[in-house]
C-alpha positions in Angstrom: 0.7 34.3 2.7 -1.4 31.2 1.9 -0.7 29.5 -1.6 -1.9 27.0 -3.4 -5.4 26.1 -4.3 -8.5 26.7 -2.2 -9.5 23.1 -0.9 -12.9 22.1 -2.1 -13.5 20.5 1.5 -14.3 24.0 2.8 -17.7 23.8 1.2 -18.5 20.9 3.9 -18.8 23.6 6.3 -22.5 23.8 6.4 -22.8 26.4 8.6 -20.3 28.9 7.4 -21.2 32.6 7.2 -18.3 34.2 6.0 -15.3 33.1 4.1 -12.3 36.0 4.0 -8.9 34.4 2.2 -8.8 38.0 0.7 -5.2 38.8 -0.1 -3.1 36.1 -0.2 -1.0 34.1 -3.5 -3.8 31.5 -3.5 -4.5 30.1 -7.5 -6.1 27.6 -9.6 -9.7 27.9 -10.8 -12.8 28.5 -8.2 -14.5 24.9 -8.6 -18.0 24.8 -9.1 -18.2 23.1 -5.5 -16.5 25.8 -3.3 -19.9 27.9 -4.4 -22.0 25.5 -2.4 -22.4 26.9 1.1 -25.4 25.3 2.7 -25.6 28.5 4.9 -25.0 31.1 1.7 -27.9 28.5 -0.2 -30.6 30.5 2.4 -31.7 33.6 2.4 -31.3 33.6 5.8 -29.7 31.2 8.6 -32.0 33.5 11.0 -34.3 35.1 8.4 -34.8 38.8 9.0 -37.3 38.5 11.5 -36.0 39.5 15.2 -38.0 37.5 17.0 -36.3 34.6 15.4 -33.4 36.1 16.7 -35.2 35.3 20.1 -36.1 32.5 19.1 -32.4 30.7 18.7 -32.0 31.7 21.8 -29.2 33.8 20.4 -30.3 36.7 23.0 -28.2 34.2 25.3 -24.6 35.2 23.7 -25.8 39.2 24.7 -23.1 39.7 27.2 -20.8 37.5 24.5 -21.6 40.2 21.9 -21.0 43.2 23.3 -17.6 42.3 23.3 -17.2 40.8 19.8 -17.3 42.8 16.4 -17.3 41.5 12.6 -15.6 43.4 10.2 -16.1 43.0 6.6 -14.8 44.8 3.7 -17.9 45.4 1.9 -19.4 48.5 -0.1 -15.6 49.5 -0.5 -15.4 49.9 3.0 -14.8 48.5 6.3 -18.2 47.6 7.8 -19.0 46.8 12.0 -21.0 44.2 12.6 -22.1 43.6 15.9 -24.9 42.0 18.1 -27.3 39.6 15.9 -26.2 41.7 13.1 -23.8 39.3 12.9 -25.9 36.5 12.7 -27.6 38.2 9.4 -24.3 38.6 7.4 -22.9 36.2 4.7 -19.9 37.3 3.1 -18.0 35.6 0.4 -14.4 37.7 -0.2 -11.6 36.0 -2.1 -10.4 38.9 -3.7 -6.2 40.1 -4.3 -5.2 36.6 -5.0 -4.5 35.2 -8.1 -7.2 33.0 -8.9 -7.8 32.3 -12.8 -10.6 30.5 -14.9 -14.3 31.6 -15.3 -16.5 32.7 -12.2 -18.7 29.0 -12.0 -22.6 29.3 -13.6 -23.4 28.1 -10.2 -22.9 31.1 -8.7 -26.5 31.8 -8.5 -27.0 29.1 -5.6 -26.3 31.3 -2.8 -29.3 32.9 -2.9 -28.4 34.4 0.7 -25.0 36.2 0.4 -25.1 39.8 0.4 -21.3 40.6 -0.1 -19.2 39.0 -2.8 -15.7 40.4 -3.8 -13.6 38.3 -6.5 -11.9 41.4 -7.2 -7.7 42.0 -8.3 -7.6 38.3 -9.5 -6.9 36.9 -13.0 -10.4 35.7 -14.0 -11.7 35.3 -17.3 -14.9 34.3 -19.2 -18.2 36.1 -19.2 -19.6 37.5 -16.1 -22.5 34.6 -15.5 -26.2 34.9 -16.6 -27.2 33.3 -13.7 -25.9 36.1 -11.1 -29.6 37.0 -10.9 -30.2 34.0 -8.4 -27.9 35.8 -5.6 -31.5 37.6 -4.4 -29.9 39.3 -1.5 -26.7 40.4 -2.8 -25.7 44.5 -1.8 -22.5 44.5 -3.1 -20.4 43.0 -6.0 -17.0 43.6 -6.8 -15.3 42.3 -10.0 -13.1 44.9 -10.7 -9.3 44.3 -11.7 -10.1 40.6 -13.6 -9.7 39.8 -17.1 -13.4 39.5 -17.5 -14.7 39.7 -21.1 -17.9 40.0 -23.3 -21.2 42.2 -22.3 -22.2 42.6 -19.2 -25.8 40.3 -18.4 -29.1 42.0 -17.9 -29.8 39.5 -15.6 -27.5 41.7 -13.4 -30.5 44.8 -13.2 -32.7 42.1 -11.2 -30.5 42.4 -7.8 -33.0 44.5 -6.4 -31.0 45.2 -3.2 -27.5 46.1 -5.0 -26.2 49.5 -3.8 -22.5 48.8 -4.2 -21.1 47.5 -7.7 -17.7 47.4 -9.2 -16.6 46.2 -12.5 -14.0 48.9 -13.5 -10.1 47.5 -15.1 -11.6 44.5 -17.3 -12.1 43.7 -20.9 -15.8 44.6 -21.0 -18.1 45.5 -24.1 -21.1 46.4 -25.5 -23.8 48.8 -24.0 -24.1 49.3 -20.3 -27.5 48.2 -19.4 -29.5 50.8 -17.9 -33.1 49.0 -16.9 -34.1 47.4 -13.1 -31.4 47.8 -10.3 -28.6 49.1 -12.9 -30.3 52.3 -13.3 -29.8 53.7 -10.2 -25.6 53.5 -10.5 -24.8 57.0 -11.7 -21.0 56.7 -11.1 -19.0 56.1 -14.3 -16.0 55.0 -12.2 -18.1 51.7 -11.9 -17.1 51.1 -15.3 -13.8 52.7 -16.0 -10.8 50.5 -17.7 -13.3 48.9 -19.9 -12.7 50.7 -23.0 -15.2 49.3 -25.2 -18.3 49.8 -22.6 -20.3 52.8 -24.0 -23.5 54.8 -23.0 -24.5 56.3 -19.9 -22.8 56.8 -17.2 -20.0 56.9 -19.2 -19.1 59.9 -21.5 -18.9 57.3 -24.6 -22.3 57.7 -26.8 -23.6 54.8 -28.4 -23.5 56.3 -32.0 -19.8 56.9 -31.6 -19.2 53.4 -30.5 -21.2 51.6 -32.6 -18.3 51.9 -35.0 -16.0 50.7 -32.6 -17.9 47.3 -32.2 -18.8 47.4 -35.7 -14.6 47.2 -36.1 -14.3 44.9 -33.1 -16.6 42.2 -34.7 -15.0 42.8 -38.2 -11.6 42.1 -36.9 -13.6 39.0 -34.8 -14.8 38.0 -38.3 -12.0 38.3 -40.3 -9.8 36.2 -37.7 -12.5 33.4 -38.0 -12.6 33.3 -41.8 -9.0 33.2 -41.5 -8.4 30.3 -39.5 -11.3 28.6 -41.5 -8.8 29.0 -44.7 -6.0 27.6 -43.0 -7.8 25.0 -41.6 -9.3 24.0 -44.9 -5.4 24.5 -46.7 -4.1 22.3 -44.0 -7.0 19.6 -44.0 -6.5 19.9 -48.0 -2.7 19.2 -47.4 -3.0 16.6 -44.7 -5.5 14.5 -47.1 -3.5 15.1 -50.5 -0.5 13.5 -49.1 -2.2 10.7 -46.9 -3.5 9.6 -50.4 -0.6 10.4 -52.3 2.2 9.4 -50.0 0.3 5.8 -49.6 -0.1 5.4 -53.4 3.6 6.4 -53.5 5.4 3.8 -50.9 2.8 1.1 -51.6 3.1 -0.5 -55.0 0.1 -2.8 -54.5 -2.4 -0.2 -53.6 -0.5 1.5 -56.3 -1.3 -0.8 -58.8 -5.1 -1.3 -57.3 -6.0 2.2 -57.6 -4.9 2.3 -61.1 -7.0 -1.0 -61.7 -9.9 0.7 -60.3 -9.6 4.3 -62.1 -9.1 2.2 -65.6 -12.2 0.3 -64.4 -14.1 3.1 -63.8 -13.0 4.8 -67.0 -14.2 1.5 -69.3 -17.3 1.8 -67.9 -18.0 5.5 -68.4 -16.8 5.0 -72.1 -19.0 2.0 -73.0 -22.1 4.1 -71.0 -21.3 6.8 -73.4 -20.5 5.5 -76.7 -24.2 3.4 -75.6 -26.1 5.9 -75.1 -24.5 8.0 -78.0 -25.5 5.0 -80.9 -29.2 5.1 -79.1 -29.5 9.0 -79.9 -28.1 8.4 -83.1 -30.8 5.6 -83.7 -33.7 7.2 -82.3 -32.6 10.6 -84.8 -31.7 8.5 -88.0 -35.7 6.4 -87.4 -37.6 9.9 -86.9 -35.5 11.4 -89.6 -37.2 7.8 -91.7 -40.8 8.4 -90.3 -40.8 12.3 -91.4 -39.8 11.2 -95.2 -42.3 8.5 -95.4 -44.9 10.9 -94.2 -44.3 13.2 -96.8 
């Protein structure tokens, strides 16, 4: 039942594995900071190479182990971990809460973490481009957000992603189907996103085309509105700064008036100039062609 925001101070824990605060009432926005594990920044604490396990001398909490599990929700399942398996997991879950705001571009950093659930919050934005940095990710869940816009390409370079879930947001555009993304055959991945089309879902492209066709015509004809009634209003807003001055203040009043009669002198005597000159220059060649003759 915690609330409140996350503190950013947990991101001075540099040797933090696994962070669970699934399922609480916790809010606010995740700050770009809280994405800063220095343990989820390595692929590896241990690397994957058991004789580095040896090596740590971690093969001295044996006994210790056999008694002690990890469980993590991951893969839409509850997963065992046990012995140096542990040591190999980094988890990141801060899902059922009711966090808001974008998921931070800096995502990518934790180029380690192989589980990360942000799922049944209230998040918005874009899904990030730079998702493709979390190398060692298996399994992403996004699902039940407020997530918007098309979902990155960058996504199909997690080449060890077996578990992904973006169903019950506000996603668009076409699925993409290339790298890593190919091998997810299960529409449910994607359901709740009604404007999502082409395989796996039963939506065609051809069919749906219209549908974003409509979507960015509606997009379009809400921009070009407010750019009317922002040009009405700045028209408004300047008209009667000008006027209402003019108005109230009898000197700038008289001024202006100064000025305009000013300007209108000069444009007459510039004309009626430039009018006798034509009338000059016609009158003399008019002359010169009758003397010719």
């Amino acid at each position: 039942m915690f609330s409140g925001h996350i503190p950013i101070k947990l991101s001075k824990l540099d040797h933090l594995q696994v962070l669970d605060l699934a399922h609480n009432n916790l809010s606010g926005t995740i700050d770009p900071s809280l994405v800063n594990f220095k343990a989820m920044t390595l692929i590896s604490p241990y690397t994957s190479d058991l004789n580095t396990y040896a090596a740590y001398k971690i093969n001295d909490l044996d006994d210790y182990n056999d008694h002690f599990s990890l469980f993590v929700i991951m893969k839409g399942q509850i997963l065992e971990y046990r012995h140096y398996k542990i040591f190999f997991m980094l988890s990141l879950d801060l899902s059922g809460n009711s966090l808001t705001g974008e998921i931070p571009e800096q995502i990518g950093v934790l180029v380690g973490l192989k589980n990360l659930n942000l799922s049944a919050n209230r998040l918005t934005g874009n899904i990030p481009e730079m998702i493709d940095g979390l190398q060692s990710l298996e399994s992403l869940d996004l699902s039940n957000n407020d997530l918007f816009g098309e979902i990155p390409s960058t996504l199909s370079a997690l080449t060890f992603l077996s578990h992904l879930n973006l169903s019950y947001n506000n996603l668009l555009g076409i699925i993409p189907v290339e790298g890593q993304l190919e091998t997810f055959n299960d529409p449910t991945i994607y359901i709740g996103n009604n404007n999502l089309f082409g395989p796996p879902t039963s939506k065609n492209c051809s069919r749906n085309q219209t549908i974003m066709s409509d979507l960015l015509k509606h997009e379009d004809g809400q921009n070009m509105s407010s750019f009317y009634f922002s040009m009405g209003l700045g028209f408004a807003v300047g008209f009667w700064v000008i006027f209402g001055t003019l108005l109230f203040k009898r000197t700038w009043r008289t001024t202006y008036y100064l000025f305009i009669d000013d300007i209108c002198d000069r444009i007459y005597v510039f004309m009626v100039l430039k009018w006798t000159r034509l009338n000059v220059s016609i009158k003399k060649k008019k002359v010169g062609e009758q003397g010719s003759y």
